[in-house]
Every structure is written in C-alpha cells, then in structure tokens.
C-alpha positions as CSV (number, residue, x, y, z in Angstrom):
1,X,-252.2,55.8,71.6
2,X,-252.2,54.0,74.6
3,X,-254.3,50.9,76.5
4,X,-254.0,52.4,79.4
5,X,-257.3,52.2,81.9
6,X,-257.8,54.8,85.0
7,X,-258.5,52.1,88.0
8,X,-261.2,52.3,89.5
9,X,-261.8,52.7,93.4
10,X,-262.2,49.0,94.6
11,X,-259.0,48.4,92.1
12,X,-256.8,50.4,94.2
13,X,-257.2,48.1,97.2
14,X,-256.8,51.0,99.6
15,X,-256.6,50.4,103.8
16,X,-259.9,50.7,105.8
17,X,-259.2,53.5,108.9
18,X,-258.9,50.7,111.1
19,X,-256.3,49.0,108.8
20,X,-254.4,52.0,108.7
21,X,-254.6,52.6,112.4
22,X,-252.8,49.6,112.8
23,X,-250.2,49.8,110.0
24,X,-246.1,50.6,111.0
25,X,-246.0,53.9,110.1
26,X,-243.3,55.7,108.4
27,X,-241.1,57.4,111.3
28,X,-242.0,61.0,110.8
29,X,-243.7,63.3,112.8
30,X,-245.1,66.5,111.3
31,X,-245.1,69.6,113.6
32,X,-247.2,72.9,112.2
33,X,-246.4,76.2,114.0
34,X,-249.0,78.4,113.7
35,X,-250.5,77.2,110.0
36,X,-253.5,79.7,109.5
37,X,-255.5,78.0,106.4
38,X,-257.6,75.2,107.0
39,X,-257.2,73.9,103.7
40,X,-253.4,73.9,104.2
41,X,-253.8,71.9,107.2
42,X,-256.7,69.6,105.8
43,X,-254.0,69.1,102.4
44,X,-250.8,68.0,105.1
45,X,-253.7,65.7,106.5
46,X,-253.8,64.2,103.2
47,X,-250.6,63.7,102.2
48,X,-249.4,62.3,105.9
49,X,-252.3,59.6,105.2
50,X,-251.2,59.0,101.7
51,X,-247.1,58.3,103.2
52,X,-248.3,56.5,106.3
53,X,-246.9,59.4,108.7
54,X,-247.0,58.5,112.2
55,X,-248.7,61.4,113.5
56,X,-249.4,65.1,113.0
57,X,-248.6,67.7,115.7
58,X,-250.8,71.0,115.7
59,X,-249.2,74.0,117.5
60,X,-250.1,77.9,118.6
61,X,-253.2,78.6,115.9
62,X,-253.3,75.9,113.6
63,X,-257.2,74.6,114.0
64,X,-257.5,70.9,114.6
65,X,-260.1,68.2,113.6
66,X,-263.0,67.5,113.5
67,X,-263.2,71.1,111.4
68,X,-265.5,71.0,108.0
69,X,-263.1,73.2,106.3
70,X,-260.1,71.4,107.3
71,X,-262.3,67.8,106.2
72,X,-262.7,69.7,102.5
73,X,-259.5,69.3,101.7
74,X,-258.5,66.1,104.2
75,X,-261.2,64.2,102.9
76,X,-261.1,61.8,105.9
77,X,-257.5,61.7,106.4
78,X,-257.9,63.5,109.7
79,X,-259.7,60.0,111.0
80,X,-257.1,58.2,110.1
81,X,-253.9,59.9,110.3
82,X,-253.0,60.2,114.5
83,X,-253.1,64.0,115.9
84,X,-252.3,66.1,118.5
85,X,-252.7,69.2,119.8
86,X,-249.4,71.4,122.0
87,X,-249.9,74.8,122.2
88,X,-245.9,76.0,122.1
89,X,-244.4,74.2,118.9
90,X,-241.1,74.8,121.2
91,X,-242.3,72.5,123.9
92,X,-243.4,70.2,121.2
93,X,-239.9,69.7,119.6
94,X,-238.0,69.5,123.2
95,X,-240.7,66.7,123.8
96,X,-239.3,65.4,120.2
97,X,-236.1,65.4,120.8
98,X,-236.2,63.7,124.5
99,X,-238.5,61.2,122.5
100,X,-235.0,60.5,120.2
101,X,-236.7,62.3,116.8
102,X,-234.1,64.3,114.9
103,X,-236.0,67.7,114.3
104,X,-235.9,69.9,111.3
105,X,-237.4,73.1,110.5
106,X,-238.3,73.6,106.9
107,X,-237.0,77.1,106.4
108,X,-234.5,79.3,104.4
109,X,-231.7,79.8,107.2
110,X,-228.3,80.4,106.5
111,X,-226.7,77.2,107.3
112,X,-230.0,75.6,106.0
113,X,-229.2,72.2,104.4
114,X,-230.6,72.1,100.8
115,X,-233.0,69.4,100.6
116,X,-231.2,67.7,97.8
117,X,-228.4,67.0,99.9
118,X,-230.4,65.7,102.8
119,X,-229.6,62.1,103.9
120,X,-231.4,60.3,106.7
121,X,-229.9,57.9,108.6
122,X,-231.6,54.6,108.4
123,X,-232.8,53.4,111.9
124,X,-234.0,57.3,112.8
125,X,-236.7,58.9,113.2
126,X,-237.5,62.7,112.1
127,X,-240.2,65.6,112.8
128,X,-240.3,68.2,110.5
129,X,-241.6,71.7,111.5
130,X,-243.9,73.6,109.3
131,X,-244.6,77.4,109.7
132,X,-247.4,79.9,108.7
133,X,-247.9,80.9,105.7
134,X,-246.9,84.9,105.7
135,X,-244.4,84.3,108.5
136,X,-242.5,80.8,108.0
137,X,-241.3,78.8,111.2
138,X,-240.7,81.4,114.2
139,X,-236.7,81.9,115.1
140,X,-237.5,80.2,118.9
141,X,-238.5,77.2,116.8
142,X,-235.9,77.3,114.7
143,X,-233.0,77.9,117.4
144,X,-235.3,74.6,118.9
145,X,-234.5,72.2,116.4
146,X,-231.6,70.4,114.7
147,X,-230.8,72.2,111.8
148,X,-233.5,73.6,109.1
149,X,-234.2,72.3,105.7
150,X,-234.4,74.2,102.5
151,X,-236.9,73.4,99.2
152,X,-234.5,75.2,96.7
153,X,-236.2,77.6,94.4
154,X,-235.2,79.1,90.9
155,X,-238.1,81.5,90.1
156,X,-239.0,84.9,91.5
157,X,-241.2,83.8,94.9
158,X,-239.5,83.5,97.9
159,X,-241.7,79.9,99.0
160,X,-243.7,77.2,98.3
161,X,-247.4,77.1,100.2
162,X,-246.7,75.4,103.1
163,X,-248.9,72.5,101.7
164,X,-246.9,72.4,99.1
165,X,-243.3,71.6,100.9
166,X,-245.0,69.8,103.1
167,X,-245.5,67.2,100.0
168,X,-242.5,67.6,98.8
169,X,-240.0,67.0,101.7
170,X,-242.4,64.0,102.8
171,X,-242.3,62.4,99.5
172,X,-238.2,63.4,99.2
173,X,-237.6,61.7,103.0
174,X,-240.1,58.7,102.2
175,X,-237.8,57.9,98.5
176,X,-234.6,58.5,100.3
177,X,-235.7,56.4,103.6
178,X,-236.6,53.6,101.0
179,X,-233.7,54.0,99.1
C-alpha cells in the first residue's frame, strides 16, 4: 500500500498562456498534411503544449483554431501553443528547410530510419511531418523532406493514429534532445 496523493491543480504549478507564450521553446516544428479528424488535430495541440513545441504548422485540409471540436480534445492548448496555416505542406517544408530545420516525415519508407535509432544533433532544430490518417504523408512531401522516420510496430496494424505518433516521436526527440 502506498502514501501516494494525486496533486491537485494549483500543486502542479502549471504556466499561465502568457507564461508560456514567452517560454524558449523546444526546437521543433510540427507540420500536418492533410490531418482529417479534429480530435487528432486538437490531441497534437495538446501534446505540442505539454513539450513546449515551438509551433504547429497546418497544411491542405487539416481545420485550424478557433474550432469547438478541435478545443474538445486541445482543451486550450490551441491558445497557447503558436500556429499557422500553408496550404501546400511542400511549400511549408522548403520554407523549413531555408529556415535551417532538418525535416522529417514520419512514415514507413524504405530507407526510413527506425526511430530507435534516431539521434538529433544538439544545436538543431527539426519539423516533423504528419499525414492523414487513411493515407499517411503524400510521396511530394516525402521526396520534400530529409529522410522519413519510422515508429516500429510488432502487431498486425500497419500504424499508429496519427495522434498517437505524434506523442510518441515528440516525447522520444524531447528525452533524446535532453539526453
């Protein structure tokens, strides 16, 4: 049996908006080509907020705030977490690149680098491209970037949800980056 006590929400000392507006941020940009679900956008919102991400980049039809169904699951994190919206994901990653971000697709390729075996460089920065959810990243995007990234998998479905990887690979990048 343990003493352990769930902390309540002023014990958790979070940042006001304004706080967090004004934070460094962690130097990743995510890009999302063509994300369909709201709630999957909404969720990315979420977890950029939770790993200080600098900035979210919606492309083609991913919807962008202020959306109630993409607030349901972002539950304010699209206030605080910086956005923008560029129609072609392709011009979004040459803009990127010329910007000095190293740009990965997260996508099962076949000289995709298994995430395990992903290293940043310290001193870099990185944007990581997203795709839909039936379709993955689009090959344009893919020959756009500098290599893809792949989540490895051991069961019988061929992805995560895109929400999903999206927490993963930010969480793996932020523990590696801190390393």
């Amino acid at each position: 049996m343990t003493n352990d006590r769930k902390l309540n929400i002023e014990e958790l000392n979070r940042k006001s908006v304004s706080e967090f507006k004004n934070s460094s941020k962690f130097p990743i940009v995510v890009v999302l080509d063509n994300v369909r679900s709201l709630n999957n956008i909404g969720s990315i919102f979420r977890t950029c907020d939770a790993l200080n991400v600098e900035r979210i980049v919606l492309c083609g039809i991913s919807a962008t705030p202020p959306h109630p169904e993409i607030h349901k699951t972002a539950l304010g994190a699209e206030k605080s977490v910086d956005w923008l919206y560029v129609e072609s994901a392709v011009e979004s990653i040459k803009r990127l690149k010329n910007d000095g971000y190293n740009v990965y697709a997260l996508e099962q390729t076949t000289n995709s680098i298994d995430l395990r075996s992903f290293v940043p460089t310290p001193n870099s920065k990185y944007a990581f491209v997203f795709g839909n959810e039936l379709k993955g990243v689009s090959q344009d995007v893919i020959n756009s970037c500098n290599g893809s990234i792949e989540v490895p998998q051991f069961g019988t479905k061929h992805s995560f949800n895109v929400s999903v990887t999206a927490g993963i690979v930010i969480w793996d990048f932020f523990v590696k980056f801190n390393a």
